[in-house]
C-alpha positions as CSV (number, residue, x, y, z in Angstrom):
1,X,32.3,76.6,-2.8
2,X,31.3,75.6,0.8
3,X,28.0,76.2,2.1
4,X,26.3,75.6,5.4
5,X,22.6,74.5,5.5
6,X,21.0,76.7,8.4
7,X,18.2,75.0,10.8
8,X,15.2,76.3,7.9
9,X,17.2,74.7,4.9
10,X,18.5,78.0,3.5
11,X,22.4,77.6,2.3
12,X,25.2,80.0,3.5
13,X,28.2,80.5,1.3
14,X,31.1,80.3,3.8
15,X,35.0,80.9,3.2
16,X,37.4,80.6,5.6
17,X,41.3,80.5,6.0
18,X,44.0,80.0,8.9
19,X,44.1,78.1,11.8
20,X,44.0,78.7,15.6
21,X,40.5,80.3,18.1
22,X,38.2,80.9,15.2
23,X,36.9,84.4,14.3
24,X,33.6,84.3,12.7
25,X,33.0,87.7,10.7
26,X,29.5,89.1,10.3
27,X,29.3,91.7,7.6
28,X,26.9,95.0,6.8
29,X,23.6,95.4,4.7
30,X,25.7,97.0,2.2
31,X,28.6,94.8,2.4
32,X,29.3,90.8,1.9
33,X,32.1,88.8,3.3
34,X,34.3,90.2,0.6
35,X,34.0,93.2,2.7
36,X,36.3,91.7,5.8
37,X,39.1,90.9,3.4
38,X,41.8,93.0,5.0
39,X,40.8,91.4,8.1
40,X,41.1,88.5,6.9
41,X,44.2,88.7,5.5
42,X,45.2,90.0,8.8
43,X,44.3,88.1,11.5
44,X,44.5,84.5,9.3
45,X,48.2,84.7,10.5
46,X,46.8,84.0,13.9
47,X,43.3,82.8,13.7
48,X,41.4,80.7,11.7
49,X,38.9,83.1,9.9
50,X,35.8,82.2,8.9
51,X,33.5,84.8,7.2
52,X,29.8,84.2,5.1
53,X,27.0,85.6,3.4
54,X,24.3,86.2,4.6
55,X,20.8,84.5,3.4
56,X,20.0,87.1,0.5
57,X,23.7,87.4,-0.8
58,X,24.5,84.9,-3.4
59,X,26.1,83.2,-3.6
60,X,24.4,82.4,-0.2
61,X,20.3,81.3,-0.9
62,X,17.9,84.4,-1.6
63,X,14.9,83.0,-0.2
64,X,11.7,84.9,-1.8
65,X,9.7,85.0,1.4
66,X,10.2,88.2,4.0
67,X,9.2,85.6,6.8
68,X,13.0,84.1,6.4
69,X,14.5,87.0,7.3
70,X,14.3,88.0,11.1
71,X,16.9,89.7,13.6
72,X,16.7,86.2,15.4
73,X,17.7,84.2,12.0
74,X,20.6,85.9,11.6
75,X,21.6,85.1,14.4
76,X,20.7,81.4,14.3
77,X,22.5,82.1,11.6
78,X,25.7,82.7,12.7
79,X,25.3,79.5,15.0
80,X,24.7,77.2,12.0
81,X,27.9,77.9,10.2
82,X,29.4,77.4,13.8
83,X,27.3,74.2,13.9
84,X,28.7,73.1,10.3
85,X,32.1,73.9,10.8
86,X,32.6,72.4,14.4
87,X,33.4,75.2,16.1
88,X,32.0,75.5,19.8
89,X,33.1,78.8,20.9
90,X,34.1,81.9,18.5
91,X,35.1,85.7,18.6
92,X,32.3,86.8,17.0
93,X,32.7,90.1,15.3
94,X,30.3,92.4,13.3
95,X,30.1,95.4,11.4
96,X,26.6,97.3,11.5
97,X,23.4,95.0,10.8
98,X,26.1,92.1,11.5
99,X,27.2,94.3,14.7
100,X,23.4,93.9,16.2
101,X,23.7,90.2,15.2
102,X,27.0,89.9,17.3
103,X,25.4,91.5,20.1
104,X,22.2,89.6,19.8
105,X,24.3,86.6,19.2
106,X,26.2,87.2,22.4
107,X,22.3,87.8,24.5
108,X,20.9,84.3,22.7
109,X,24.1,82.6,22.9
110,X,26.5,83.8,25.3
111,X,27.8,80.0,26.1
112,X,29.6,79.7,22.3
113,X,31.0,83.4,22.2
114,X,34.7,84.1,22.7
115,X,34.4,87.5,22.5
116,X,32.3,90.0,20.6
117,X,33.1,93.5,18.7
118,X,30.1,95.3,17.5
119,X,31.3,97.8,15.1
120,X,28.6,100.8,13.7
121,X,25.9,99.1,15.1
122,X,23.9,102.3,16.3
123,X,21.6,102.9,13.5
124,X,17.7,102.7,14.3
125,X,18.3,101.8,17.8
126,X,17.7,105.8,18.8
127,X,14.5,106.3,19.9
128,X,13.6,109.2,18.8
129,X,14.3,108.0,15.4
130,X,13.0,104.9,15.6
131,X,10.2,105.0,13.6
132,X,11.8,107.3,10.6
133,X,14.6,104.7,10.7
134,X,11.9,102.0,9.9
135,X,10.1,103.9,7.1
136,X,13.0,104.7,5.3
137,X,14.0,101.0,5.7
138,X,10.8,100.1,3.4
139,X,11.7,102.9,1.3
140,X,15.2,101.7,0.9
141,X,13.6,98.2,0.1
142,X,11.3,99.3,-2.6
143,X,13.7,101.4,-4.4
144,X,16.1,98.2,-4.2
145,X,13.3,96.4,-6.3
146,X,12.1,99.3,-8.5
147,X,15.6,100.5,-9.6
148,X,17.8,97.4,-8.8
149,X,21.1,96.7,-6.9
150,X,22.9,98.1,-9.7
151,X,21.7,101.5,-10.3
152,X,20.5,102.2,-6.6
153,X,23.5,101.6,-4.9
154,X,25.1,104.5,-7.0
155,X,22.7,106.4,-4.3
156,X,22.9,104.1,-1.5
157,X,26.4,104.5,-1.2
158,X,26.5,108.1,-0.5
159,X,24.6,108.2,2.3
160,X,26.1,111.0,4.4
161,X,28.4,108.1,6.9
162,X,29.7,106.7,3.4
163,X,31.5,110.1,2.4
164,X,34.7,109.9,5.2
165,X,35.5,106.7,3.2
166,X,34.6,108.1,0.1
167,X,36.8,111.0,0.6
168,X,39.5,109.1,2.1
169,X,39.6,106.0,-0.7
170,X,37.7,106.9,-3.6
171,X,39.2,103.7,-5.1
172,X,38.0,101.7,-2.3
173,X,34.6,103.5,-1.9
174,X,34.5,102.3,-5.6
175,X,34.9,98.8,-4.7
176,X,32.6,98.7,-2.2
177,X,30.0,100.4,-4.4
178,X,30.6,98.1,-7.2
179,X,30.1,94.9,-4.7
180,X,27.1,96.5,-3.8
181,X,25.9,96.7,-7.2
182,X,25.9,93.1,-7.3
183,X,23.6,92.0,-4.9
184,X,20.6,90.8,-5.2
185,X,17.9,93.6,-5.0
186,X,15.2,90.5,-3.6
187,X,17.3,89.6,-0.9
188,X,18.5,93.3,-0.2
189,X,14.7,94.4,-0.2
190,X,13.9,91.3,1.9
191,X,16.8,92.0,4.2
192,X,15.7,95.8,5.0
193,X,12.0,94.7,5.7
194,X,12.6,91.0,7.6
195,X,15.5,92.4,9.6
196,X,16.7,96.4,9.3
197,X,13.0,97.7,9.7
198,X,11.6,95.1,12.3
199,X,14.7,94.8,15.0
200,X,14.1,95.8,18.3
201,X,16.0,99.0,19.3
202,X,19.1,98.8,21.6
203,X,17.7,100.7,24.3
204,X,14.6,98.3,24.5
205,X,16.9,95.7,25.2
206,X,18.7,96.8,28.8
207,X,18.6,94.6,30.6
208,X,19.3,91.8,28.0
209,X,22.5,93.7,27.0
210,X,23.3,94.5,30.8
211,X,23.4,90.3,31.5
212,X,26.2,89.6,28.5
213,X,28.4,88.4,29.9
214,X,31.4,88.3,27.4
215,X,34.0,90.6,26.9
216,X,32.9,93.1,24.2
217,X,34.6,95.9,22.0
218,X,32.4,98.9,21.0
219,X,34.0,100.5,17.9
220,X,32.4,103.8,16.5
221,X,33.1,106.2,13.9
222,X,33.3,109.5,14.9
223,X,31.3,111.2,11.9
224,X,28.7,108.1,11.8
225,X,26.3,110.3,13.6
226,X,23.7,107.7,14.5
227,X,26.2,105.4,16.0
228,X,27.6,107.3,18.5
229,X,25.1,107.8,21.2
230,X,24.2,104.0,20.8
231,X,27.7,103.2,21.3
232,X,28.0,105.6,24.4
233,X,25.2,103.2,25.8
234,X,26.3,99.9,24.7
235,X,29.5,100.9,27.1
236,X,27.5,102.0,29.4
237,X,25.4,98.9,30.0
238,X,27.5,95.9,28.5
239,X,29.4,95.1,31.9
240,X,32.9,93.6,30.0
241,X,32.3,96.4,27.5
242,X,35.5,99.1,25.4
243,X,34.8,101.7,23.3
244,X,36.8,102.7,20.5
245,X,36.1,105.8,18.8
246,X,38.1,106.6,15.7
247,X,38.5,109.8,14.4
248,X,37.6,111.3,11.5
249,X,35.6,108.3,10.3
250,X,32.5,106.7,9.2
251,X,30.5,103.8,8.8
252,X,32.6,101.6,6.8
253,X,35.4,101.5,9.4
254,X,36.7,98.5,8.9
255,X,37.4,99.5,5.1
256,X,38.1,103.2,5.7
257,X,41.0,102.4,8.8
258,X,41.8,99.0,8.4
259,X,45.5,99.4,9.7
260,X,43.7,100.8,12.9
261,X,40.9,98.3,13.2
262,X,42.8,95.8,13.3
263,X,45.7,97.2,15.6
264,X,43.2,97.6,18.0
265,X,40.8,95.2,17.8
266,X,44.4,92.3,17.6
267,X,45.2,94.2,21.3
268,X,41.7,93.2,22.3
269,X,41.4,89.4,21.4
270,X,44.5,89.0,22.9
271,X,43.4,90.2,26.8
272,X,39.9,88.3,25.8
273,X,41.9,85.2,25.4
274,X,44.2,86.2,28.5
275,X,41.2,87.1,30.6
276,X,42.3,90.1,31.2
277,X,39.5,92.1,29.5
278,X,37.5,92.2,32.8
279,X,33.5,93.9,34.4
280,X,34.1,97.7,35.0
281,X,35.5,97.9,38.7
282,X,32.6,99.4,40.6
283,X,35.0,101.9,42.3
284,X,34.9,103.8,38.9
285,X,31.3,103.8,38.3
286,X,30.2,107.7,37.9
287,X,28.4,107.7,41.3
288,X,31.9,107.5,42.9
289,X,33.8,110.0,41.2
290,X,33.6,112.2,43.6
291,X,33.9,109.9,46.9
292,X,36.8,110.7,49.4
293,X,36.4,108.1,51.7
């Protein structure tokens, strides 16, 4: 096994395979890197493909204190297994609570970022569900410790934006539930009080977001609800900014299309590398649609 030591001593287990610009894969609460595995198995052709645990994941540390898990260590985070693995710039990409790390990671540290895709990151950042979103983070954390990973994830992973995949891959749904199942409920209940419930919302964070500047792939699912209006406004405001919104899907995108993911998101490395994923032209800004002259 290879682990990186982050700046605060906690070890990250880290895999990676391939060779070429380096991809750094971020994964979701209810995922682990075992979760980017068709991307990996993808893009490793190409790239070389690094993916990790997060602190809380075993094999990664589970460090018993809350205080060690912040919105800001993940993404130091991410920056240490750069930092330990020599790699100076990366395409950083993310899936949900790793898809507000990519974007935070592309705010703190816009100077070692290739490119960034922020996939399903919307959840919490709507403000008028802000402070629900937070509760029922603590919730989730406290049934993680009463019930453990094991028997709580059989309800964890039907929540409403799991049921495209579910219905589309029971098999796969299955392994992604199992996976769950294995986590560690300390560092899953640490994890949803130190980072889920505490992170600032997207729309706090305006003009932050509207200074990245890195080109940056939105990618929604159309029946994850709570990620769509965030990703409307993540387009809106990211200057170098796509969205991709793929149909008749849900959180787990990455898992539930992976043929399609990966089509698209292989389209858009390529013009980041090329330069060619360029600022909105300020001629097609809404205020001009209707200009004439």
């Amino acid at each position: 096994m290879t682990f990186a030591t982050a700046s605060d001593g906690v070890r990250l287990h880290i895999e990676e395979t391939g060779s070429g610009s380096s991809i750094v894969f971020v994964h979701e609460f209810g995922g682990d890197q075992r979760s980017w595995a068709p991307q990996v198995a993808h893009f490793s052709s190409r790239y070389r493909c690094v993916s990790f645990n997060a602190r809380g994941y075993p094999p990664s540390d589970v460090p018993e204190d809350v205080a060690s898990y912040s919105q800001s260590r993940a993404v130091d985070d991410i920056r240490d297994v750069m930092d330990h693995l020599d790699i100076e710039r990366a395409h950083i990409i993310g899936l949900s609570m790793g898809g507000f790390a990519t974007l935070h990671f592309g705010i703190t540290y816009p100077n070692r970022a290739l490119s960034l895709v922020a996939a399903s990151a919307g959840y919490g950042a709507e403000k008028e569900h802000e402070q629900f979103f937070r509760d029922l983070s603590r919730d989730v954390a406290d049934e993680f410790e009463r019930l453990g990973a094991e028997i709580y994830s059989h309800t964890y992973a039907m929540a409403a934006s799991r049921i495209p995949f579910l219905l589309k891959d029971p098999e796969g749904w299955e392994t992604f539930r199992a996976m769950l199942g294995e986590h560690s409920a300390t560092g899953s209940a640490n994890t949803m009080r130190g980072v889920q419930a505490e992170r600032p919302s997207l729309y706090d964070l305006e003009d932050v977001l509207s200074a990245i500047p890195t080109p940056t792939l939105i990618v929604v699912g159309d029946e994850d609800d709570h990620c769509i209006n965030p990703g409307y406004y993540l387009k809106r405001v990211i200057p170098a900014s796509g969205l991709l919104v793929i149909p008749k899907t849900g959180h787990a995108l990455n898992l539930e299309e992976p043929d399609l993911f990966n089509d698209r998101v292989s389209v858009f490395l390529d013009a980041a590398e090329q330069g060619r994923w360029l600022s909105r032209d300020p001629r097609s800004e809404p205020s001009e649609i209707m200009k004439t002259s």
